[in-house]
C-alpha positions as CSV (number, residue, x, y, z in Angstrom):
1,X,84.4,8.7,62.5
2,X,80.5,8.1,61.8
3,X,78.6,10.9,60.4
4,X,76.2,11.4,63.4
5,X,79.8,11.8,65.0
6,X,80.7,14.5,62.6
7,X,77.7,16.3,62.8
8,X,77.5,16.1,66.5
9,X,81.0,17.9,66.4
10,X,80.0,20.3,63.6
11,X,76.9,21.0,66.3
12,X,78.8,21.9,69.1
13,X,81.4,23.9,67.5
14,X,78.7,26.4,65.9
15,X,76.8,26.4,69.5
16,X,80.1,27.1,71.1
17,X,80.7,30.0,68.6
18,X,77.3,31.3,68.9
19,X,77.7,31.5,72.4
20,X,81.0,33.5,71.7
21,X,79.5,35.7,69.4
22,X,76.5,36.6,71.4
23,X,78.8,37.4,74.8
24,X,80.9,39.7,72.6
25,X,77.6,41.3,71.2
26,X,76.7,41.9,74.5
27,X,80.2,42.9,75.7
28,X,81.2,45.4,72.4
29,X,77.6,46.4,70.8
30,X,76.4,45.7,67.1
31,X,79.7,44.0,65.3
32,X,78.5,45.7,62.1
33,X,79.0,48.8,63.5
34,X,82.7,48.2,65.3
35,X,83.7,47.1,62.4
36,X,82.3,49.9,60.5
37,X,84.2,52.2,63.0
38,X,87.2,50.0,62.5
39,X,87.3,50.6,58.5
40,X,86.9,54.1,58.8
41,X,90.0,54.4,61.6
42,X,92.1,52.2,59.8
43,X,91.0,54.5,56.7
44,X,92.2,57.4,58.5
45,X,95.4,55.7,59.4
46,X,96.6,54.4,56.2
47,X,95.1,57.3,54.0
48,X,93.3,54.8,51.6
49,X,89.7,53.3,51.0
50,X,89.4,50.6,53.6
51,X,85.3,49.9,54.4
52,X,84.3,46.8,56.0
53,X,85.0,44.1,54.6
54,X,88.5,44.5,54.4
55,X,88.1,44.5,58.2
56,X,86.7,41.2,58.2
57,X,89.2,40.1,55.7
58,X,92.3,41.3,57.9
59,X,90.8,39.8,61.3
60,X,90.7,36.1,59.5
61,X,94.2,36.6,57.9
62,X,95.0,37.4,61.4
63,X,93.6,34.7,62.9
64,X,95.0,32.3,59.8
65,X,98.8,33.4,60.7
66,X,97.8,32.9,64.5
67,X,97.1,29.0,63.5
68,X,100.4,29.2,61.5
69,X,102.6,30.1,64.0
70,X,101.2,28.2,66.8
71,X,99.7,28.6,69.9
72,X,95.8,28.6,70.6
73,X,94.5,26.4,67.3
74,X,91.0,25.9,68.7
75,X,90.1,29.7,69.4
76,X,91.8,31.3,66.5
77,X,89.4,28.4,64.5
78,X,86.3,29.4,66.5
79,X,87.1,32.9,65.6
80,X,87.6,32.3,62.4
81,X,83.9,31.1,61.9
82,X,82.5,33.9,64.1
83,X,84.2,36.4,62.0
84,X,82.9,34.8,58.5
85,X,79.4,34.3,60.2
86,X,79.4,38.0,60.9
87,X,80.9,38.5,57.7
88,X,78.0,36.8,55.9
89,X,75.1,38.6,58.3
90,X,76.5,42.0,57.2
91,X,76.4,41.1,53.6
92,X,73.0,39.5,54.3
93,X,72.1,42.7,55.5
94,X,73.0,45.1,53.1
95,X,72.2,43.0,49.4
């Protein structure tokens, strides 16, 4: 495989995630904020700190043991990015 070819697919695979993220952003609201509201339920449920970025943490692991036991490689990859580009924007965000 060239490198042109490489980045081409490295291209296409953050457009198609963008695309995913921005449909869910318009579907669910801000992702910092569901995820905030995620932290503090799973909080609540588990009587422990939990803020988020153990959320973010958790939804990868969960999409990691998806890819190991599976079915659906591509999405559970594409969501992996999404979630660690989200990740990444909420730390951007709050330095």
């Amino acid at each position: 495989m060239t490198k042109e070819e490489i980045e081409l697919q490295i291209s296409d695979l953050l457009n198609h995630v963008k695309l995913i993220i921005m449909d869910r952003h318009e579907r669910h609201g801000d992702s910092t904020k569901i995820h905030q509201s995620i932290a503090d339920m799973m909080a609540m449920f588990v009587d422990s700190k939990f803020d988020i970025n153990h959320v973010f943490a958790h939804n990868i692991l969960t999409k990691v043991t998806r890819l190991m036991t599976g079915s659906g490689k591509k999405e559970h990859i594409e969501d992996i990015i999404g979630y660690a580009i989200l990740w990444n924007i909420h730390m951007d965000k709050n330095k």
